[in-house]
N, C-alpha and C positions, 0 to 999 in steps of 0.2 A: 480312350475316354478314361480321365482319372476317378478319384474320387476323395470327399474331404471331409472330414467327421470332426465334433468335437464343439461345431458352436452352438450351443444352448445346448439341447441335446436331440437335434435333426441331422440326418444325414443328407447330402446333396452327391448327386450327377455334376461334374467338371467339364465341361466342353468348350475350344477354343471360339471363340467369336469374335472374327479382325483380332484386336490385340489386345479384347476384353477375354475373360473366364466369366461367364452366364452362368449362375448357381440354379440347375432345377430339383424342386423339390420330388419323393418317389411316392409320395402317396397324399389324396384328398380328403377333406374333411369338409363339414356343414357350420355354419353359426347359426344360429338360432333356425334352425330348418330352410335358411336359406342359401343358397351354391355359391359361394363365396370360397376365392383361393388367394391366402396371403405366400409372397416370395420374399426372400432375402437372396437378392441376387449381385452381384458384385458388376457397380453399375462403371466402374474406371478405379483408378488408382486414386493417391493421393493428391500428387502430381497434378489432376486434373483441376483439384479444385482451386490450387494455385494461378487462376485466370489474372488476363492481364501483363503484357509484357513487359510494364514497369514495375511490376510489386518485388519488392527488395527480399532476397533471401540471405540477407546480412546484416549485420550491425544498420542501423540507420544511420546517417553521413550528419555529423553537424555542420560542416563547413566545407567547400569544395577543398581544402586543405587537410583534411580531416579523415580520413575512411580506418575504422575498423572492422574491416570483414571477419569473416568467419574463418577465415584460411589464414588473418593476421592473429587471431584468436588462436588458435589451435596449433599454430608453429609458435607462441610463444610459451605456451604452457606446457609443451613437448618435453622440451628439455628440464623443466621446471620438476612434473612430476609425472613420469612414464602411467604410474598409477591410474594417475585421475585424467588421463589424456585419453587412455584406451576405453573409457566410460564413454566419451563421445562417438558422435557423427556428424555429417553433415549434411544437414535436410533436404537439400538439391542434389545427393548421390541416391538418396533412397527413395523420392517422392513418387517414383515411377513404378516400387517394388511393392510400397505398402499397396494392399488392398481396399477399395472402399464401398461400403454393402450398404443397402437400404434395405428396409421391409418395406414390398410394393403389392398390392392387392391387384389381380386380372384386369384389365389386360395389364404387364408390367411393360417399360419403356426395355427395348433394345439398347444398353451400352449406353452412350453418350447421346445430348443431342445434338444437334447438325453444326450447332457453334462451338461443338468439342468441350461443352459443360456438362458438367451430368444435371440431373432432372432436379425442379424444386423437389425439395424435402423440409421437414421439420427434426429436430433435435431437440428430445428430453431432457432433462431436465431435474436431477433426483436424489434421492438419500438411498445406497446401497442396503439392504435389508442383511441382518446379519445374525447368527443366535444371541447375541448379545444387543439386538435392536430392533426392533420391528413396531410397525402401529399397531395401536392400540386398538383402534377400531376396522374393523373389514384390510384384514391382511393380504397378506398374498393368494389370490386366486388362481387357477388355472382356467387359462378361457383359451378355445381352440382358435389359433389365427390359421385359419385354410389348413394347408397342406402342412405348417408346421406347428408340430404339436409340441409345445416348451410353455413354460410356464410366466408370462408374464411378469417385471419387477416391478411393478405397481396392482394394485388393486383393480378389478374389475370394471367398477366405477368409473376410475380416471382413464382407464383405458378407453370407454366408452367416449369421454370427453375429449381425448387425446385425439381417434379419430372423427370429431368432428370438427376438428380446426384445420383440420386439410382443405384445401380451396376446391379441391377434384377428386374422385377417385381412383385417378391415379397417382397422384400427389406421395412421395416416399415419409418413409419414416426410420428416423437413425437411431438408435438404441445404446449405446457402448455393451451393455453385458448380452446384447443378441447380434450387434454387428462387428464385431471383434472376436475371433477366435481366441478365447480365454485361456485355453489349452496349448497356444505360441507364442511362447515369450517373446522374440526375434519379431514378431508380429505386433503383438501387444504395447513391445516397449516403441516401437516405429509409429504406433496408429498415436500412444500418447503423449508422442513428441511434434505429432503435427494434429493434437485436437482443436486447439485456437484456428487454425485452418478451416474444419467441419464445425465450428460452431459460429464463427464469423458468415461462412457461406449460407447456412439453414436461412430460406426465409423467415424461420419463426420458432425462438427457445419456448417449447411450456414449458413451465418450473410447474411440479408438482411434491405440494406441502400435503405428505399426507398425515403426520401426527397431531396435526391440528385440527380441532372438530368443534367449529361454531354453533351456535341453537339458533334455531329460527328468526329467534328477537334481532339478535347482532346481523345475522344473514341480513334483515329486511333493512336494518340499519346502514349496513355499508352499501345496499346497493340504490339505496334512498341518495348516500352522499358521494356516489358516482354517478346517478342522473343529475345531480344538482351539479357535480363539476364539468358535466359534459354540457347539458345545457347552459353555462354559463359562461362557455369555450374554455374554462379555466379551470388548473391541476394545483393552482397555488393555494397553499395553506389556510389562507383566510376566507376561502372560501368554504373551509369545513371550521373554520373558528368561528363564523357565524352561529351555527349550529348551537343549543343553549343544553347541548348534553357533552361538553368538551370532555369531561373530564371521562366519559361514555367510552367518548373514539379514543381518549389515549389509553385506556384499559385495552379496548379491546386491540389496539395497534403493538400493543404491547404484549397480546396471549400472541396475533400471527407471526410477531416476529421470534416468537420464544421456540417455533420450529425449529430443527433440527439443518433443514438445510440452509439455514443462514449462520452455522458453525463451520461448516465444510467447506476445505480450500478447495475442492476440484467444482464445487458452486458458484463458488465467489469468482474465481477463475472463467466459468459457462458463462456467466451475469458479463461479466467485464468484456468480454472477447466478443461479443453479440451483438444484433445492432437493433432485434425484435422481442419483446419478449412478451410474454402473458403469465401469469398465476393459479392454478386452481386451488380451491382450498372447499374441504366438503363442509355442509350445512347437515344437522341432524334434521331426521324426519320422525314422526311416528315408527314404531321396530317394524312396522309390516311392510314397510314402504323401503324404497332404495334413499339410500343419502342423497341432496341435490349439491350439486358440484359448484359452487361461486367464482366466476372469473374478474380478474384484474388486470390490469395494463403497471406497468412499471411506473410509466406517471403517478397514477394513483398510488401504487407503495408510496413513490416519493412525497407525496402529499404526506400521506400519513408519519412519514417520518420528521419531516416540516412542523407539523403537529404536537409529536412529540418533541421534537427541540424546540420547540418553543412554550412547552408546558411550564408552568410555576411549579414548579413541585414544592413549593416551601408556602407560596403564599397564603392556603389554607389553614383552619384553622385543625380542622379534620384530621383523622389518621389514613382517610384515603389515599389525599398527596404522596404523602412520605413513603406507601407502603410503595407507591409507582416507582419511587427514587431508585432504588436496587435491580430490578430489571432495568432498566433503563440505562443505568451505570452498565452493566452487565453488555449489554448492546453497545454502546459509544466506546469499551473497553478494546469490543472488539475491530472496532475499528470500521465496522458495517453502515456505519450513517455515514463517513467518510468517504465509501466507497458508490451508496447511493447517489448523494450529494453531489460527488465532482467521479464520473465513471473512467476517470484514468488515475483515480486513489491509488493502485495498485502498481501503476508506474507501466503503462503503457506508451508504445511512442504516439508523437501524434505532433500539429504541425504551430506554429507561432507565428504571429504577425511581429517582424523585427522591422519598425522603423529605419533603422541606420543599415540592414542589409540593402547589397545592391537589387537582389532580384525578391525585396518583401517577403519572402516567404521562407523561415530559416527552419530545418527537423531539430529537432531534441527528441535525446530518448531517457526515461527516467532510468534511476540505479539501477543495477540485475540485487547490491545491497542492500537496498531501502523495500525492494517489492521484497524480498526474502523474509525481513524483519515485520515485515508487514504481514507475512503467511503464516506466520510464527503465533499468530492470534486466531488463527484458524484451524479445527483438525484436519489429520489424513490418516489412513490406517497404513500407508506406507511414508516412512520419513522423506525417502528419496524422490517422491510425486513432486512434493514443493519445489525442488530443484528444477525437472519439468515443468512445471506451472510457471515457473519464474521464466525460465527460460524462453514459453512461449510467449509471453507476454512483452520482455523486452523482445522478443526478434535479432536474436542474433545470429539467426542461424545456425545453430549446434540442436543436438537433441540429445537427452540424457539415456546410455542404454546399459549402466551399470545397475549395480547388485544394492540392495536397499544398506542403508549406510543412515548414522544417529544423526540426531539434529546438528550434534555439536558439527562433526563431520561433513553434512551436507553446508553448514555454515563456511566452513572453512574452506570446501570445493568451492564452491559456488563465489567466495573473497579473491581466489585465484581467477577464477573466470571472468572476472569483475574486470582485474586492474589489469589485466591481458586486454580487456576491452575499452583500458582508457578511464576506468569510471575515479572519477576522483574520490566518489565517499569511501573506499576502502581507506584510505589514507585519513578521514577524517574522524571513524569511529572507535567511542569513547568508554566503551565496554571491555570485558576481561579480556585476553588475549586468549589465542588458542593453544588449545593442549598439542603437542606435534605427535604424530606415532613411534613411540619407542622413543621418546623424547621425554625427561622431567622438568624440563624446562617449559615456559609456557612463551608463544609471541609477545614484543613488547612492540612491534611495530602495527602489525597486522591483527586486529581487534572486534572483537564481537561488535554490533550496532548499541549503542546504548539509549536507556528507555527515553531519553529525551532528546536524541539523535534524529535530523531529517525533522524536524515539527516544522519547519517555516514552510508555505502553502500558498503566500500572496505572492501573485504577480511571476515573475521569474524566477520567486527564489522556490518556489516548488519544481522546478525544472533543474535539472544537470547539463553540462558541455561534459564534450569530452577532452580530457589532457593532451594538451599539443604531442606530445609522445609518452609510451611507456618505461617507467625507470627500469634498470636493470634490476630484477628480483629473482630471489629464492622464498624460501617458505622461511630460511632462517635469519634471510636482511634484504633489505631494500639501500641502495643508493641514490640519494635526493641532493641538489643542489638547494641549499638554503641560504637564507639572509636573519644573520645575524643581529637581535634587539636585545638583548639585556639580560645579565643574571644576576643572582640575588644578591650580591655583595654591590651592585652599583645604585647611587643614591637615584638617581634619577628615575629608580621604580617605588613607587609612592604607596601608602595604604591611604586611607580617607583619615584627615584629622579629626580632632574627637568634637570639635563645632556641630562640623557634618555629620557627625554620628548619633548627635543629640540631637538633630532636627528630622533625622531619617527614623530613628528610632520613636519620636513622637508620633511621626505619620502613620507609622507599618502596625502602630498599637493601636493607634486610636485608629485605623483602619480596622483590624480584628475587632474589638470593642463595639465597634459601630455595627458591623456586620451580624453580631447576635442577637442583639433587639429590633433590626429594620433588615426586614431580607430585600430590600432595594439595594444593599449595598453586599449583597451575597457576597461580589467579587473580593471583598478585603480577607476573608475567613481563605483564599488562597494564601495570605503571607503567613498562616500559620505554621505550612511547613516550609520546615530549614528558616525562622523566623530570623536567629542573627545572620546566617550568610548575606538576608535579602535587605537584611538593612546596612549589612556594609558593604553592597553592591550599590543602592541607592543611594549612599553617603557619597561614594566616588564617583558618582555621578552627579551630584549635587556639584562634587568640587569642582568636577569640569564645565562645570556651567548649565544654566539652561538654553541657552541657542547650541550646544552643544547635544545635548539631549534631541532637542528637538530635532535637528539635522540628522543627529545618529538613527533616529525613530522613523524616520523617514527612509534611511538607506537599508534599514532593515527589514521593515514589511514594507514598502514601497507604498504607503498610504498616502492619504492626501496631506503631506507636512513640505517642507515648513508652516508651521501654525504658529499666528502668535497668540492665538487664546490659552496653546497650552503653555508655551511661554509665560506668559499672565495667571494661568492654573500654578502651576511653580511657586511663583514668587507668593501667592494668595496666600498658598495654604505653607509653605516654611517659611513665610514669612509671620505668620498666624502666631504662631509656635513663639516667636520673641514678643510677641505681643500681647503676649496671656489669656490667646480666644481657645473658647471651651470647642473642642474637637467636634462634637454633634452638634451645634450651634454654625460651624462656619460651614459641614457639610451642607446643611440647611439650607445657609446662606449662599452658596455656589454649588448647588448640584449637579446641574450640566459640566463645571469644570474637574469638579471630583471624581464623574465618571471618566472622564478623558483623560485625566491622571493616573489612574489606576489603572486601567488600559494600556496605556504605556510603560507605567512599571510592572505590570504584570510581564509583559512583551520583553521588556529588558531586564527581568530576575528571573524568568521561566527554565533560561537556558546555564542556570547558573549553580543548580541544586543539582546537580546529578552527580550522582555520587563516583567522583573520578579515583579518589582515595582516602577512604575517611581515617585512617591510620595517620595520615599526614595533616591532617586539619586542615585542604586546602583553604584558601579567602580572596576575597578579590584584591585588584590593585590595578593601577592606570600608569601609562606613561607615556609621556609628550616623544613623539616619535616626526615632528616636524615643527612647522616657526609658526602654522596660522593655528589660530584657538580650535579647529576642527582636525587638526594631526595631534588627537590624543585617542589611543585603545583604552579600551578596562577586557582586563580577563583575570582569569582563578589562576591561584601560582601556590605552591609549599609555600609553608610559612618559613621563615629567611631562615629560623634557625634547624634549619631538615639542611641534608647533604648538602653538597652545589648544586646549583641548576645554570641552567641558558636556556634563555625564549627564544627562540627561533621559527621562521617560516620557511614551510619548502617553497619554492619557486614556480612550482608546477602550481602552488593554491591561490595566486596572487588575483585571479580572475576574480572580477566582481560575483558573478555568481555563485560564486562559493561561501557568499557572506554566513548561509546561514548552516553552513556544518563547522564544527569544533575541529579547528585547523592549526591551534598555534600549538607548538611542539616544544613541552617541558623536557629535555634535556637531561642528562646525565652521561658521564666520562664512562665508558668499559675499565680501564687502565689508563695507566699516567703513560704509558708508554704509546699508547695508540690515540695519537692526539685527533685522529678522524675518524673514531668508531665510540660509535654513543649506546646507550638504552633509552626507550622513554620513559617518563616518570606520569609523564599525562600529557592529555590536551585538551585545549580550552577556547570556549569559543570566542572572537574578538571582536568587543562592539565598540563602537564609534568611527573613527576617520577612515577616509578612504585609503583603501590596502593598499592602492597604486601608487602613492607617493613613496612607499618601502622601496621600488624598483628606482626610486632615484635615487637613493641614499649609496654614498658613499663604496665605491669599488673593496675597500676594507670590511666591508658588513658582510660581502657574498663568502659563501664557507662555500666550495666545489667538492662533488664527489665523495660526502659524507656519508659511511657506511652506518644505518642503523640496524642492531642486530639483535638475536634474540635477548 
């Protein structure tokens, strides 16, 4: 009989049971004068909870064509970089080794049960307590659980509440800082590369918000507009917008979200990977009395955050509105309503009705990129967690068991692991390059995510495929086969004539102008920033037409276009402009189409301000890339009198759902001597015509086995 010390701070007896280890605790304790014994007993491995003989412990397959596993993963990045190779595992060599513990009160289950599961349990849910953080009110407690005497990471209180969502008394309960021996790395980093596993499995996350302390008022309030959404069958919004104290709930929606653990990626991560959850959040009592505990359903968050997006913050006349603006921003910044809203924000796989597939039902898995960029808006007190979190989330079967490493660095692993697995947005992101180790030079291929990188969300184009195959890479070039479109010395790349630019720049003003005496028209006070790029973005888009526009607006967010009202919006209002009608007058006059206008240019200039090189002045420009009025692009180029360039596209991006990552490749020569070895200058995203008519152009267009380098 062994023996195992170190988690929480209990000692346990180690005895073999079949080909479980049975944790017994050495000594008894009382709760409240009654005989109660809490166990943490190690009820199976990890291994176990991987139930199910088809759940994938690899890459998720987009196409019977298509398999990035994990062993395709990890022999590609081998040779790349020994470094960051030896950091991994693979989650199906260890699944059998990690341990997996419950806290169980008497009697506790034997090992598994008879279907070779282990037992329902619940999984916490929490802000890690720290000298540098702790609530404010009713901290940390020590309450005896049975036989183990350790000190609770919650509050007494919640503990109380915790077990009373248990269905039984025997029902488990998983803790991370009680059921993980803290003191085994080799353990620790194992147990939190397969957490999305134990959190997926829990019949039921409580999320416990303890820095937040309601008064009785708001208490009686919210639970007022949880019987009213339950008796009404309904979570939706307007069922608390009925309510004639709006601006009440958005207050107080707004102190619960201002918690602590809706900052924290390894939260955000529990929330996402789960498929139950509940809320507690305390209510003040009288001092003499205990705090009462308020429970919530995730529904209902969502409402309330419904609530809040859909608040006027502006339409008041009041300084209440405004004062809500800033939380609030603060919240959408971080990306958290994004995540409630649509729960695969984060970029989890998950499954697609494809029409034109043979067997209907096609897998995508989002970026390992875009969720990283995403965690980036989240804390950790280890930089190297988000690599893990990321990791579990897309499913690729690796687990991260290396030594804590900077953002920048976790960015750059995690870029490698990407395009090992296929993922196309590494090739598409528009941010600084990376610093290399022992390197002055910085990537010009391989590139941070940039802040307006991955925004598109409708339809498909929030969703990734993966790359028919992986290009040959290093850290210091990538080899792409590309199709050749134009550089800057050729006429046939156009800027917007100055017609256009006087009718675009009437719009984009007298859109701002409008927008500060009628907050109806908020949306115009977006063109203020980068105000010239976005009017000679709109200009060149003017030139290509409005059935152009339209079509293109359609291939973009997959909305319900071709429209001819906005076609008709178009011509209304630039045409207004030759006509000598007063800008607030014709808004007036076609409201509905001014909204639907702006919408659209918003849509087609969002992607066009991000700052790719402001030393170069990038601008837009379009050019006719086929014979029908719809084979015309517009993208951001150096202005013609910067070095050479060449636009070009890699070959691997040609897929329609790539529309909506920044894909075309600004160009530049290394050497006159090395006629196939480039740098980038930038890249830029490509609106209008379908990309697929490039792949018919001319055998002379394809460039083979272009070396881009650092």
């Amino acid at each position: 009989m062994g023996e195992l010390t170190g988690v929480g701070r209990y000692t346990f007896h180690v005895r073999p049971d079949g080909n479980q280890c049975v944790l017994r605790e050495l000594e008894r304790r009382k709760i409240h004068d009654n005989e109660a014994q809490e166990q943490v007993i190690v009820v199976g491995s990890l291994q176990a909870l991987n139930c199910g003989a088809d759940r994938p412990m690899a890459a998720i397959p987009v196409s019977a064509n298509h398999y990035f596993t994990a062993l395709n993963v990890y022999a590609t990045i081998q040779p790349i970089s020994l470094a960051f190779a030896r950091d991994f595992a693979f989650k199906k060599d260890v699944a059998a080794e990690a341990p997996f513990r419950l806290i169980h009160p008497t009697p506790a289950p034997e090992g598994l049960r008879q279907d070779g599961r282990p037992p329902s349990f619940i999984a916490l849910s929490y802000c890690w307590h720290n000298p540098q953080w702790a609530p404010d009110a009713h901290p940390v407690d020590t309450l005896p659980a049975g036989a183990l005497n350790f000190s609770w990471p919650i509050s007494k209180w919640m503990v109380q509440s915790l077990l009373l969502e248990r269905t039984s008394p025997s029902e488990g309960i998983w803790i991370d800082q009680c059921c993980i021996n803290q003191d085994e790395p080799v353990e620790k980093a194992r147990t939190i590369g397969f957490m999305n596993l134990i959190y997926e499995q829990a019949r039921l996350v409580v999320v416990v918000l303890e820095d937040v302390m309601i008064d009785a008022a708001d208490g009686a309030l919210l639970e007022s507009l949880m019987q009213k959404c339950s008796s009404q069958g309904s979570t939706e919004s307007s069922v608390l917008l009925e309510s004639n104290s709006v601006h009440h709930v958005v207050r107080l929606a707004l102190k619960i979200f201002s918690a602590r653990w809706f900052t924290r990626a390894w939260c955000n991560h529990e929330l996402l990977v789960s498929r139950n959850h509940v809320f507690l959040m305390g209510v003040s009592t009288p001092p003499e009395d205990s705090p009462r505990i308020l429970r919530m359903t995730l529904l209902f968050i969502s409402s309330l955050i419904l609530v809040c997006s859909n608040y006027d913050y502006t339409g008041a006349k009041d300084l209440y509105h405004s004062k809500l603006m800033e939380p609030y921003q603060k919240l959408r910044q971080r990306g958290f309503l994004h995540i409630i809203l649509n729960p695969f924000g984060l970029g989890a796989g998950y499954n697609l009705i494809d029409e034109n597939s043979a067997d209907s039902t096609v897998h995508y898995m989002k970026s390992p990129v875009e969720t990283l960029r995403n965690l980036s808006k989240f804390g950790a007190t280890v930089a190297a967690d988000k690599v893990a979190i990321a990791l579990n989330i897309v499913g690729c079967g690796l687990y991260y068991s290396g030594p804590d490493r900077s953002e920048h660095d976790c960015g750059l692993l995690l870029s490698v692991i990407a395009l090992a697995a296929g993922d196309p947005t590494v090739l598409c992101c528009t941010g600084a390059g990376y610093n290399l180790s022992g390197n002055q030079n910085t990537t010009s291929w391989i590139q941070q995510p940039g802040q307006l990188d991955f925004a598109g969300v409708a339809g498909r184009k929030g969703t990734h495929r993966r790359l028919d195959y992986v290009p040959a890479f290093t850290l210091n070039k990538v080899e792409l086969d590309f199709i050749y479109l134009v550089s800057n010395t050729d006429t046939t790349l156009r800027i917007a004539s100055q017609s256009y630019i006087t009718q675009a720049q009437w719009f984009i003003d007298g859109c701002i102008e409008t927008s500060k005496t009628d907050a109806m028209f908020r949306l115009g006070a977006s063109f203020t920033q980068a105000r010239r790029t976005k009017i000679l973005v709109v200009a060149c888009a003017l030139e290509c037409g409005p059935r152009w526009i339209n079509e293109a607006a359609r291939a973009k967010t997959s909305a319900d276009y071709p429209d001819p009202d906005l076609e008709e919006a178009i011509r209304v209002f630039f045409a207004g402009h030759e006509e000598g009608y007063s800008f607030p007058a014709l808004v007036e006059q076609h409201r509905d189409s001014y909204e639907q206008l702006t919408d659209v240019l918003e849509t087609l200039t969002l992607d066009y301000v991000s700052p790719i090189d402001d030393t170069l002045d990038w601008s837009p420009a379009w050019l006719p890339i086929g014979a029908t009025y719809m084979d015309k692009i517009l993208f951001m180029c150096p202005p013609s009198q910067a070095q050479p360039f060449y636009a070009a596209i890699p070959t691997l991006l040609l897929h329609k759902d790539y529309t909506d990552c920044k894909h075309l490749f600004l160009l530049s020569t290394v050497n006159a001597a090395a006629s196939n070895t480039w740098k980038v200058l930038g890249k830029s995203l490509v609106f209008g015509g379908d990309l697929d008519v490039l792949s018919t152009l001319e055998s002379s267009r394809l460039w083979k086995g272009q070396k881009i380098r650092t």
